[in-house]
Every structure is written in structure tokens, then in C-alpha cells.
GUDRENFI-146465 format. One record per atom (N, C-alpha, C, O): x, y, z; residue in one letter. Coordinates in steps of 0.001 Angstrom, whole numbers, plus 500000, padded with zeros to 6 digits. Last residue first. Layout:
N
XYZA/...
// end
This chain:
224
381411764166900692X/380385764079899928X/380150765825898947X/379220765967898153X/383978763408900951X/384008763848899563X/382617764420899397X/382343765048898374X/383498760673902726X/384245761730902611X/384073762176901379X/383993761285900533X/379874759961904054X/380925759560902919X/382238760809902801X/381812761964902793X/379019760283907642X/379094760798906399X/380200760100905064X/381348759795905386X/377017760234910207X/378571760000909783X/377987760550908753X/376899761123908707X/376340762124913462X/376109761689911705X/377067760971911397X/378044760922912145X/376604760918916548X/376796761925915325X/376614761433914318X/376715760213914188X/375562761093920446X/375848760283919044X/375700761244918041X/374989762236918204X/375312762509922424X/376077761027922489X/376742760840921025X/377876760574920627X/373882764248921905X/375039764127922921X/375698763549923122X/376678763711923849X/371998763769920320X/372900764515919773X/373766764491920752X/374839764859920275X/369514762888922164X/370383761816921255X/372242762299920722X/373265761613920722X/368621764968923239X/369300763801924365X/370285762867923079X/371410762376923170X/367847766382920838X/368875766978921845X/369477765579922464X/370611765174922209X/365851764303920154X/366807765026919114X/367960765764920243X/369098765305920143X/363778764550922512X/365059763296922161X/366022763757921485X/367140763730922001X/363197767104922807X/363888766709923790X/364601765339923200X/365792765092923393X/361816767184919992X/362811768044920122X/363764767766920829X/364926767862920432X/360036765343920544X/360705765190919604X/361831765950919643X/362891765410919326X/358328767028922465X/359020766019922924X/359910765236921952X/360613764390922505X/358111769267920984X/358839769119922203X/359481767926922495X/360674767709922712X/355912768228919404X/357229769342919152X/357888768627920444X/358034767415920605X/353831766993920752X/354349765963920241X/356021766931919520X/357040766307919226X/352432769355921707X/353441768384923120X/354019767462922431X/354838766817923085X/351870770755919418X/352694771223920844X/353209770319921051X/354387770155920731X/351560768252916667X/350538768934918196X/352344770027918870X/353535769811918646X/351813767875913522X/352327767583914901X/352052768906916138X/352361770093916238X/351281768549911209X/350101768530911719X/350517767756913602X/349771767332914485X/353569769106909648X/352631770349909990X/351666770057911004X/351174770966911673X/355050766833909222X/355034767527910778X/354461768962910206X/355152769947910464X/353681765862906869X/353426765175908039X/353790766121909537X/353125766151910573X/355026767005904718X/353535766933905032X/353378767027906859X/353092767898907681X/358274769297905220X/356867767468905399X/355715767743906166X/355390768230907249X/359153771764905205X/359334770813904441X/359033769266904166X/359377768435903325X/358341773392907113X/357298773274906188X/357521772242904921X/356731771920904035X/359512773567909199X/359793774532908667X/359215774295907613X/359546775141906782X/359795771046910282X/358836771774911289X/359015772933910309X/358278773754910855X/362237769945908826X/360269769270908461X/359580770720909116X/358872771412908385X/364194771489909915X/363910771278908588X/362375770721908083X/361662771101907155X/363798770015912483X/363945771675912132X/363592772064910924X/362731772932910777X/364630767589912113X/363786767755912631X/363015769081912538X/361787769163912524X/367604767705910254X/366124767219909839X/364635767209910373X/363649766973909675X/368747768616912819X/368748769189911657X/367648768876910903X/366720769682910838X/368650766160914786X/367530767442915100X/367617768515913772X/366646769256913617X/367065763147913259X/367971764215913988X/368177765458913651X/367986765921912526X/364749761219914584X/365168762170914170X/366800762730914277X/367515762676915278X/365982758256916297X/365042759162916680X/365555760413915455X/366775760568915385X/366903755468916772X/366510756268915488X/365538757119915704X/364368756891915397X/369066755361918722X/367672754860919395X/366286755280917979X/365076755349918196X/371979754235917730X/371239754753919024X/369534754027919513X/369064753059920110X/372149753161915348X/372804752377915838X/372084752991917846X/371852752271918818X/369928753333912774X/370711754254913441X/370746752916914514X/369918752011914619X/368815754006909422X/369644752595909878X/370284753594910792X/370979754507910346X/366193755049907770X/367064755702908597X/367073754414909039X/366087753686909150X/365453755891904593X/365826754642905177X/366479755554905758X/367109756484905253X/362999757327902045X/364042757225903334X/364438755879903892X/363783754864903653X/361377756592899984X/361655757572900399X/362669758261901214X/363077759417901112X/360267754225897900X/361248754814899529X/361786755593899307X/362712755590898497X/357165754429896626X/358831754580896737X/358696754630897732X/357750754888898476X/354946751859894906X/355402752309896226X/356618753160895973X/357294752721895043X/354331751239892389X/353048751574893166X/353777752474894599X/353276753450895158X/355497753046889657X/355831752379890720X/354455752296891689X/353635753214891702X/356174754105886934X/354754753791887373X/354826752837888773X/354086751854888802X/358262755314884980X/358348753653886004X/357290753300886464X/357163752078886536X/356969757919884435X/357901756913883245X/357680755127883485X/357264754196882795X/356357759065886982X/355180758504886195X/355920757427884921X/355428756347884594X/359147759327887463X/358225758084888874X/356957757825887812X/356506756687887686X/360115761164885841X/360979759406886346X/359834758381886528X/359603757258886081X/358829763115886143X/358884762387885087X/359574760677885376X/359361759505885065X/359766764048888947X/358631763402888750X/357920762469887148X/357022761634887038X/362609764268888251X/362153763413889523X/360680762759888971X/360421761592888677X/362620766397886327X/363057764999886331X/362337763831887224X/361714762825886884X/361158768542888196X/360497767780886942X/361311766464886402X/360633765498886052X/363101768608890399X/361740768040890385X/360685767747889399X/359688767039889538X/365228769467889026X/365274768516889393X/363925767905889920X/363749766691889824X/364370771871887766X/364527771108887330X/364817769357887730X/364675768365887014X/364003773273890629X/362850772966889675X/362890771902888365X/361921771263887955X/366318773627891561X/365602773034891909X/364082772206891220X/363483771136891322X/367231775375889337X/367909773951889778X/367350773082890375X/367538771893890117X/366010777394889625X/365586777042888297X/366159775245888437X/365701774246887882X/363897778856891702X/365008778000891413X/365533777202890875X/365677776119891442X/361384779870891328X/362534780703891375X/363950779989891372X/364985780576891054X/359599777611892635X/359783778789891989X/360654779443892269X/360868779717893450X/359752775764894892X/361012775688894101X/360668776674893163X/361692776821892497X/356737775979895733X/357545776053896610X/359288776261895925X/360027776977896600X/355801774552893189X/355457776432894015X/356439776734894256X/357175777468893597X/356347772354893437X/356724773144892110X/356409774636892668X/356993775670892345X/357073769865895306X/356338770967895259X/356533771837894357X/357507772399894856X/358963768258896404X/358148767913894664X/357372768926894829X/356513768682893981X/358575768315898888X/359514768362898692X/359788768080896798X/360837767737896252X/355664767725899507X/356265769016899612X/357664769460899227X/357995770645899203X/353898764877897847X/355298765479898806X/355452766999898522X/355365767435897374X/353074764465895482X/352490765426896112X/353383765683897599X/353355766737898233X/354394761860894764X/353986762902893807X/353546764819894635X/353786765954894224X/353777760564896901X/355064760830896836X/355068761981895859X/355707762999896123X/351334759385896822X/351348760414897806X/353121761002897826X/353557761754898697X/351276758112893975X/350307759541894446X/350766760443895885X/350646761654896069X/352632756115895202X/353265756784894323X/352691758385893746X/353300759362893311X/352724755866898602X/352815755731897515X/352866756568896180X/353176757757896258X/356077755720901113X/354752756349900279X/354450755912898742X/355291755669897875X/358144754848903279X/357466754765901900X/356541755041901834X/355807754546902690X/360571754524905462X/359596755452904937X/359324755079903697X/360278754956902928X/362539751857907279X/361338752316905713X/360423753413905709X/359282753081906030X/364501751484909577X/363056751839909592X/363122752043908184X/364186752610907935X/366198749958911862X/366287749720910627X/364769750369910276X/363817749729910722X/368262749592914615X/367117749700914287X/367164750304912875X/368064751105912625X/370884749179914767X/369748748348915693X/368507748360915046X/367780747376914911X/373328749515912999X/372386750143913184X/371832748975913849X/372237747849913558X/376816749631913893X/375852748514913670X/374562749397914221X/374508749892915347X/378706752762913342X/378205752194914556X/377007750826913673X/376359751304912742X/380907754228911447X/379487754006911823X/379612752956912403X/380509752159912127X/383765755211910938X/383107755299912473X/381271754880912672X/380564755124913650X/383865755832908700X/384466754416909208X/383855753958910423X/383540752839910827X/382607757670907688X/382310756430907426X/382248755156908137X/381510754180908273X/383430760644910186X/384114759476908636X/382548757884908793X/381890757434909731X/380927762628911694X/381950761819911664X/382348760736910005X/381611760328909107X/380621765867910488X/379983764399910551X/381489763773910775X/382607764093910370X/379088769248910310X/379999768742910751X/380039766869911162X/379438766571912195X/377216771293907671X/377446770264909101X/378925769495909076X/379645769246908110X/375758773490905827X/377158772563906127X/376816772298907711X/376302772991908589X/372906773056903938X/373491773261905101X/374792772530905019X/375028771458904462X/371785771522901698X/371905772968901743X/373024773579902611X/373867774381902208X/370205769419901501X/369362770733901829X/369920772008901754X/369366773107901732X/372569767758901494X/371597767860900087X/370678769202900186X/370439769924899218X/374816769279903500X/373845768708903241X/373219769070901828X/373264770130901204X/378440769101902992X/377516769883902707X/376436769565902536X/376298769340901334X/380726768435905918X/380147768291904744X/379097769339904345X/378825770289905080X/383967767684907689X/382937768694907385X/382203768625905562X/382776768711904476X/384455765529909176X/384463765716908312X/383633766735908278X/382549766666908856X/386505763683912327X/385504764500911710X/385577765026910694X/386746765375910533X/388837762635913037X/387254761270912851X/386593762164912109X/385993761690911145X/390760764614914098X/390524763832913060X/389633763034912187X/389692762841910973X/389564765327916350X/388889766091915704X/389006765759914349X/388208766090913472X/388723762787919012X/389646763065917905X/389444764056917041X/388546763477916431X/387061761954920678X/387608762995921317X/388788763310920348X/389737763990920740X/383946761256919509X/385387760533919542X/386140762244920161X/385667763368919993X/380406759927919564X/381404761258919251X/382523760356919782X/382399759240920287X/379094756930917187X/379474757507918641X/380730758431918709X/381813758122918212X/377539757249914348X/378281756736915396X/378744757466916424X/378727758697916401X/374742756750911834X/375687757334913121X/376252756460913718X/375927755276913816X/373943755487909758X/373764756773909853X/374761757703910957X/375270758822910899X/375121751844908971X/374130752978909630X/374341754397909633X/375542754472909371X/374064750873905578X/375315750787906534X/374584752053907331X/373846752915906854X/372572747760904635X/372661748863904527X/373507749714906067X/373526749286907221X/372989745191903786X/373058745853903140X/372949747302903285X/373161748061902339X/372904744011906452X/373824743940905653X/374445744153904439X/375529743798903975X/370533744470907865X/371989745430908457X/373030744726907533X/374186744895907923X/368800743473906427X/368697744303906068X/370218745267906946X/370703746357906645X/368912741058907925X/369122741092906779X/369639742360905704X/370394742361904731X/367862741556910774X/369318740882910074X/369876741256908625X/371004741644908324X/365588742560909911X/366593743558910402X/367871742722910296X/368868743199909753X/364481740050908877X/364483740793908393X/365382742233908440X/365778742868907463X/364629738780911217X/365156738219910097X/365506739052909281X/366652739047908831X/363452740472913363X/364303739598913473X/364881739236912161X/366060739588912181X/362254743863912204X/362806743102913040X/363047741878912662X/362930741795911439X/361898747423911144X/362512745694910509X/362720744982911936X/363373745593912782X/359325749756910232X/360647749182911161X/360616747297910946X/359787746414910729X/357512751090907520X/357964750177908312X/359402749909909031X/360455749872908393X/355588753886907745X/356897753244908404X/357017751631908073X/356215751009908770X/353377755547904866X/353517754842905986X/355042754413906592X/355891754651905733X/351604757714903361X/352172757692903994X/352326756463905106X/351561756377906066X/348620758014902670X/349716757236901576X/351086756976901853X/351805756309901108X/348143760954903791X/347261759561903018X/348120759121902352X/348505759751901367X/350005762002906178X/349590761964905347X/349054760839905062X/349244759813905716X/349817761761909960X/350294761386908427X/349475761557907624X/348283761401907889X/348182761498912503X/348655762802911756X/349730763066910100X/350135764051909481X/350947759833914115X/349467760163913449X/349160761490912662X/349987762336912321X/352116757297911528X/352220758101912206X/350890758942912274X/350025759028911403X/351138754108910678X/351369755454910155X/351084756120911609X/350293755785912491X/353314751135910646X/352883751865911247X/352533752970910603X/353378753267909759X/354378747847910994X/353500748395910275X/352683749651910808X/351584749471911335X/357518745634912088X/355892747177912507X/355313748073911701X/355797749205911708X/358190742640911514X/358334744393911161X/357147744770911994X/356132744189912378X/358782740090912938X/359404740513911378X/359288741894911350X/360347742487911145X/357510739446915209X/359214738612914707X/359266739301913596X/360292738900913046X/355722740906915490X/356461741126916698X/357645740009916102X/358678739879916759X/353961742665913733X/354253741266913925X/355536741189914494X/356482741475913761X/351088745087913851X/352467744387914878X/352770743146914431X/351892742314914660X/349830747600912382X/349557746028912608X/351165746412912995X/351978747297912727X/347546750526912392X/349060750445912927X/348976748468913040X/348089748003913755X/345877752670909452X/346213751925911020X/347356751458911636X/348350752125911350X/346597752555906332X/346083753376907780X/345869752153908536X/345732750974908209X/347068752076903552X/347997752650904385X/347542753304905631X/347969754400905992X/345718748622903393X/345777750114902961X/346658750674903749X/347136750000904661X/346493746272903637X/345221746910902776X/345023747847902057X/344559748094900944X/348887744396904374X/348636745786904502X/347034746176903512X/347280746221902307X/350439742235905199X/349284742070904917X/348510743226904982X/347455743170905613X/353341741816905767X/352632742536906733X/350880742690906038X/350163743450906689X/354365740645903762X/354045739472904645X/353676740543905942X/353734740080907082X/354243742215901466X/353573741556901290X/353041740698902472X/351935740160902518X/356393744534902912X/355182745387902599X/354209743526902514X/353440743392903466X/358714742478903025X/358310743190904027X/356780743522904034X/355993743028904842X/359258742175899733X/358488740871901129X/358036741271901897X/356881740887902083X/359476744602899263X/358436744184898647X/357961742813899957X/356977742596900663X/361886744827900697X/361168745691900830X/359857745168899947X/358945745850900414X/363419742950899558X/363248742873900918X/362542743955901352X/362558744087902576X/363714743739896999X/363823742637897302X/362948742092898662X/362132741176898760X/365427746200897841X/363726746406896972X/363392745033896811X/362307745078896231X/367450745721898768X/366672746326899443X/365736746023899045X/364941745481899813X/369174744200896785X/368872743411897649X/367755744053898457X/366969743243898949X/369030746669895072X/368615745358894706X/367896744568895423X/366739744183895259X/370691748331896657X/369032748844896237X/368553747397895642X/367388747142895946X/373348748095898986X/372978747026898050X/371331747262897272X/370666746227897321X/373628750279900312X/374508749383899804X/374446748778898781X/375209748804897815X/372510752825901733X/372005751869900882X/373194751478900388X/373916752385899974X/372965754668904600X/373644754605903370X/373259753341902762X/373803752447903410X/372826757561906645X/372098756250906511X/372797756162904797X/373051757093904033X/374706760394906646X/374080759073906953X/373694758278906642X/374553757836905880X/375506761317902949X/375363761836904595X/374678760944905637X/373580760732905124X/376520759710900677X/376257760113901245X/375867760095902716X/375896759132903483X/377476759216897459X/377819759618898541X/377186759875899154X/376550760739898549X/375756757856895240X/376398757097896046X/377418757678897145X/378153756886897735X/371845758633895503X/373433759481895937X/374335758614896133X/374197758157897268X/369544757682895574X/370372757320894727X/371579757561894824X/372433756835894314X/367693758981897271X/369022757786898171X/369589757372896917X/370358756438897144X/367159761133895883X/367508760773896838X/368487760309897714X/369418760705898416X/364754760109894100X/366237760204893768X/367104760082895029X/367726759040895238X/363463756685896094X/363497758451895513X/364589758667895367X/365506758070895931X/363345753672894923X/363690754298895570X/364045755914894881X/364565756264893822X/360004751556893882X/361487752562893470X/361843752665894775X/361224752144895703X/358591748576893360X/359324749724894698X/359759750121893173X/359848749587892067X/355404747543892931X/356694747780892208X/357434748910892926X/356941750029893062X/353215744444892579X/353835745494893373X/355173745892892746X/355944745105892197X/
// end
């Protein structure tokens, strides 16, 4: 077995969720994937002291979650620092940044992240990462920046021959529900996966993304 992680999270600045230590991750991301006894990437297994082995439904082939529990979420909140923290009535705390996508948003400092609870793994494999929408060569016609960065990207991953990347790591201190920028952003054709999300599964993703955003905010690296 052989992790990467997608360019991506290579960023050492950046906008939520934040990898510390990729060593110690891909370490603990290979145990994870080995002591959940996975076959293949479909169905859903529970081991109620270490992780949740899950594909969403309506996921892509090759597409899967894992969420971290006891030892393992220990472990893993110490290398990696969480995504959000709780709004502040200071306008100081706040940073205005520029998402990788594009967008300026408004994030709390660094300082202000909150101990993530919950610790989740997006990974796909290395066929189904290849074919991500976000590696889409159509889709980046016309942008010559973009395009270049997705022929790097994908020269990288066949160069390394990885069986698995990560893709994502969301470490959120709330309840790690989407958030709603990124939620907007998939439903707009940028993941496989929420093309094939029903009506009632919109919504109700939508309603947490709101309930969550009331409480709680991005953080962010200053400078990013």
C-alpha cells in the first residue's frame, strides 16, 4: 500500500483544516485503511474503538471516508490542527483571505482554532482520483494555469504510482459538517459525488451548513 496526499494539502498555508505533520499522517493513514480490513471501496464497516469505514451514497467508485476514533483520533489531533473556531465579538481575530477556488472569505487567525473532535479522511484511489472533476482537463480549457497545474498534478500521481491519495482532511471542532462555501461549490459541478445527491439529501446538508455557520468559522494561516 502507498498514500500520497493531493497537491492540495501540500499548501503550507492554509485555509482550515491544516496537516502538520504528512509523515506522521501517511503513517496513520495506511494503519487506519489496513486494520479496517477493507476489500474494496463499497459498503459501510464500524469499528466502534478505531474508525468508520464509510462510502457515501451515491459515491463515486473508488471513493471512500474514513472518520478516526479512540486512539487513532488521539493521535491524529496531534498532528493535525482543526479547521474552525468559535465567532469572537473582536473584528481583530479576523482575516480576510483568498480561497484556492478563488473566492475571498472572511476567517478567523490560526490562533483561534478550536481542538477538532472529529477527524475524517477523504481518499480515493488512484484511478478514481485521476478522474476527479477537479483534474478534469475539459473543464480547465481555457485556463492555461489551471491546466497546467493539472498536468503536473497528474504526472506526479502516475510518476509515484500511489494506490491511495488524500484528498482531504476535514479536523472540525463543531460537528464536521460541510461548509457551506464548499457545499455550493460541489453542488456546482465541482464533485463527482454531489451530482448524484437527491432533493432531500440538498437541503438537509444545506440546513446544517447554515445551523453550523452561526456558531462557528473557518480559521485560516495569515498571509494565506
Amino acid at each position: 500500500m502507498k498514500i500520497m496526499f493531493a497537491d492540495i494539502l501540500l499548501d503550507p498555508k492554509k485555509i482550515g483544516t491544516r496537516v502538520l505533520d504528512f509523515d506522521a499522517l501517511q503513517a496513520l493513514t495506511i494503519e487506519a485503511i489496513s486494520n479496517s480490513k477493507l476489500a474494496d471501496e463499497h459498503g459501510t464497516i464500524l469499528d466502534g474503538r478505531a474508525l468508520t469505514v464509510e462510502t457515501e451514497k451515491g459515491a463515486a467508485e473508488g471513493h471512500f471516508n474514513l472518520t478516526l476514533h479512540g486512539h487513532l483520533l488521539e493521535r491524529a489531533q496531534k498532528i493535525i490542527s482543526g479547521g474552525d473556531g468559535q465567532h469572537t465579538n473582536n473584528p481583530k481575530d479576523y482575516i480576510i483571505c483568498k480561497h484556492w477556488s478563488g473566492g475571498i472569505m472572511t476567517c478567523l487567525k490560526r490562533e483561534f482554532a478550536a481542538k477538532a473532535k472529529t477527524i475524517k479522511l477523504i481518499i480515493q484511489t488512484k484511478d478514481a482520483y485521476l478522474r476527479d472533476p477537479d483534474l478534469d482537463e475539459e473543464k480547465a480549457s481555457g485556463n492555461k494555469v489551471k491546466l497546467d497545474k493539472i498536468y503536473k498534478e497528474k504526472a506526479r500521481i502516475e510518476r509515484e504510482n500511489p494506490t491511495h491519495v488524500v484528498v482531504w482532511v476535514v479536523a472540525s471542532a463543531a460537528d464536521g459538517k460541510m461548509p457551506m462555501g464548499t457545499l455550493i461549490r460541489n453542488l456546482a459541478g465541482y464533485n463527482e459525488d454531489a451530482l448524484k445527491w437527491s432533493a432531500d439529501e440538498i437541503r438537509a446538508r444545506i440546513k446544517e451548513a447554515y445551523e453550523a455557520e452561526r456558531s462557528w468559522c473557518v480559521v485560516a494561516d495569515e498571509e494565506v
